[in-house]
C-alpha positions as a Python dict, from the first residue, in 0.01 Angstrom:
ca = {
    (1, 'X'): (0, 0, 0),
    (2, 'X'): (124, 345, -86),
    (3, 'X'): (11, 745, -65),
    (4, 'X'): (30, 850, -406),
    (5, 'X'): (-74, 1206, -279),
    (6, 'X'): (-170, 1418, -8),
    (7, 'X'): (-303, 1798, -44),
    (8, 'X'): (-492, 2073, 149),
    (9, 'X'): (-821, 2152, 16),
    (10, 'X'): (-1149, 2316, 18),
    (11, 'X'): (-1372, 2027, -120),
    (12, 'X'): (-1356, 1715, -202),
    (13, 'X'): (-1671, 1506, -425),
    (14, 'X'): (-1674, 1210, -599),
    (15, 'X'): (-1937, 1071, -866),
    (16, 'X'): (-1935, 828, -1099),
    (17, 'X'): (-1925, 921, -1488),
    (18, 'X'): (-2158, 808, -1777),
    (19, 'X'): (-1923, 507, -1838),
    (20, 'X'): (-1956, 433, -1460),
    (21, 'X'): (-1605, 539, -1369),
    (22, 'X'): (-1588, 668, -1042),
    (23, 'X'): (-1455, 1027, -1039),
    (24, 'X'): (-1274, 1246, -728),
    (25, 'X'): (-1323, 1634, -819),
    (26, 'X'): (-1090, 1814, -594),
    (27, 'X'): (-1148, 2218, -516),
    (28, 'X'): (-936, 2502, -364),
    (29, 'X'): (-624, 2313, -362),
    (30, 'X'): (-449, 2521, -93),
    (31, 'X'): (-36, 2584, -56),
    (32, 'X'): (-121, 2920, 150),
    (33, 'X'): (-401, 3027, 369),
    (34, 'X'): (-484, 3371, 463),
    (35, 'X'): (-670, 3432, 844),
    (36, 'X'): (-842, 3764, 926),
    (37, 'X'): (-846, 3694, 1318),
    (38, 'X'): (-600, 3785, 1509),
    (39, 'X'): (-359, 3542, 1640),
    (40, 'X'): (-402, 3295, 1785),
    (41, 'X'): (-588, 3102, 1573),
    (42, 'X'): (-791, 2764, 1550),
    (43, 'X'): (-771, 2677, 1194),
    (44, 'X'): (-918, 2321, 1066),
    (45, 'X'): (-786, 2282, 716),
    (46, 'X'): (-895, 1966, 533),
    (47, 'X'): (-623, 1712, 412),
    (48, 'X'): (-709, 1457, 148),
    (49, 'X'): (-474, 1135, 114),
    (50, 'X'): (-492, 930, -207),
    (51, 'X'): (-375, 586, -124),
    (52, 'X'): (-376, 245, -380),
    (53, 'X'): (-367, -66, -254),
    (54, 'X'): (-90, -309, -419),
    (55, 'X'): (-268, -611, -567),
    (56, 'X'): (-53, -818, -374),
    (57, 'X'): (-65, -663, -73),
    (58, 'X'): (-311, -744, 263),
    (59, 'X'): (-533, -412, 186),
    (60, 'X'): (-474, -290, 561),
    (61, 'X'): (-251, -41, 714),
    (62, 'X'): (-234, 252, 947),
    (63, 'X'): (-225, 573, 809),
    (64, 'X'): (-91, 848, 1047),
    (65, 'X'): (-83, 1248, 967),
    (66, 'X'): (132, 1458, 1228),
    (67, 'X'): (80, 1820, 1210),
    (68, 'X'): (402, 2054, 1310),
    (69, 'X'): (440, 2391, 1402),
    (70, 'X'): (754, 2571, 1470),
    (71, 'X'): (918, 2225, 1525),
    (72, 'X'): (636, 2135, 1729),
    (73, 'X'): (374, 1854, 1721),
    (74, 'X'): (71, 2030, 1734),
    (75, 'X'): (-202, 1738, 1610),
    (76, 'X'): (-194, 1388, 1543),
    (77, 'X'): (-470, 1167, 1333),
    (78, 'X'): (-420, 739, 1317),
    (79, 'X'): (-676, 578, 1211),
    (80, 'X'): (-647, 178, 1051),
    (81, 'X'): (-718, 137, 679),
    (82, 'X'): (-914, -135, 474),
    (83, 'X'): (-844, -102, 135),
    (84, 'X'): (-937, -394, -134),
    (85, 'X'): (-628, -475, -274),
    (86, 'X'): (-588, -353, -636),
    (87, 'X'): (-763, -35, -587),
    (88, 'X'): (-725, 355, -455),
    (89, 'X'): (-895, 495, -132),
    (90, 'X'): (-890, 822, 26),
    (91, 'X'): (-917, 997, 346),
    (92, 'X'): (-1014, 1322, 444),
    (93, 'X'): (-804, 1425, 769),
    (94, 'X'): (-956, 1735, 961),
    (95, 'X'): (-749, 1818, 1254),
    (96, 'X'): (-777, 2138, 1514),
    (97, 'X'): (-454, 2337, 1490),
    (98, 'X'): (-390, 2611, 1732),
    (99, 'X'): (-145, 2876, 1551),
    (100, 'X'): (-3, 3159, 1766),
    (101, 'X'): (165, 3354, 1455),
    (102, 'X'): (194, 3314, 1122),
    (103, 'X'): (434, 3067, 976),
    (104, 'X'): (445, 2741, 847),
    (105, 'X'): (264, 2396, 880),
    (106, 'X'): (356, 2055, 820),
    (107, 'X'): (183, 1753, 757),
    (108, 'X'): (390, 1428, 779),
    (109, 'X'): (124, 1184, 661),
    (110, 'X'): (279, 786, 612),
    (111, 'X'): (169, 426, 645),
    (112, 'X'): (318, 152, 901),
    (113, 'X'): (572, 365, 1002),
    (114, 'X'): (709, 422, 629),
    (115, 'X'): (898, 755, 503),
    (116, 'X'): (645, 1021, 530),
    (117, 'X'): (497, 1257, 248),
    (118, 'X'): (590, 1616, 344),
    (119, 'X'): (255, 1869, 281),
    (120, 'X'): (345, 2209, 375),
    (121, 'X'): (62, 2485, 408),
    (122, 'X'): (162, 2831, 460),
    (123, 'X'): (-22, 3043, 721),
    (124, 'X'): (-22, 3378, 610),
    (125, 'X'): (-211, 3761, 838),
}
């Protein structure tokens, strides 16, 4: 099992087309975010991770996304997977972040403990 991608985002939909192929529209891809409060800040941005399945593989796995913040862990989301082997899955992530300036985020989103995939959204007054 693998992430083949993992991006901040407004929206996420899926449907299936008129040949019956399932779709995933994505909106508002986001690299930077702009907040009009003052600091500090609760900010919930969404976090979609595309995962396949290897048609070899079990189809389960742990997927864990840890949120930094000025070299600080500052959320944390595991949750198991069940994925039929063969095909792609995602997962919307939510987490609560509490920002006390602007700066950076990080998202370090991997399965069993593999190399992570680095998402970085910029928080922006």
């Amino acid at each position: 099992m693998k992430i083949l991608a993992a991006l901040f985002l407004d929206d996420i939909s899926m449907f299936e087309n008129e040949h019956g192929l399932t779709r995933l529209n994505l909106t508002g891809v986001q690299f930077t975010v702009a907040v009009s409060e003052q600091f500090p800040v609760t900010l919930a941005p969404h976090l979609v991770v595309l995962i396949h399945s290897d048609e070899d593989g079990s189809g389960t796995a742990a997927l864990e996304v840890t949120y930094q913040f000025k070299g600080n862990e500052v959320a944390r989301n595991v949750q198991p997977l069940q994925i039929e082997p063969g095909l792609f899955a995602y997962r919307l992530i939510r987490a609560e972040l509490e920002l006390d300036a602007p700066g950076k985020v990080t998202a370090y989103c991997r399965l069993n403990q593999n190399e992570p995939i680095i998402v970085p959204l910029t928080v922006n007054a």
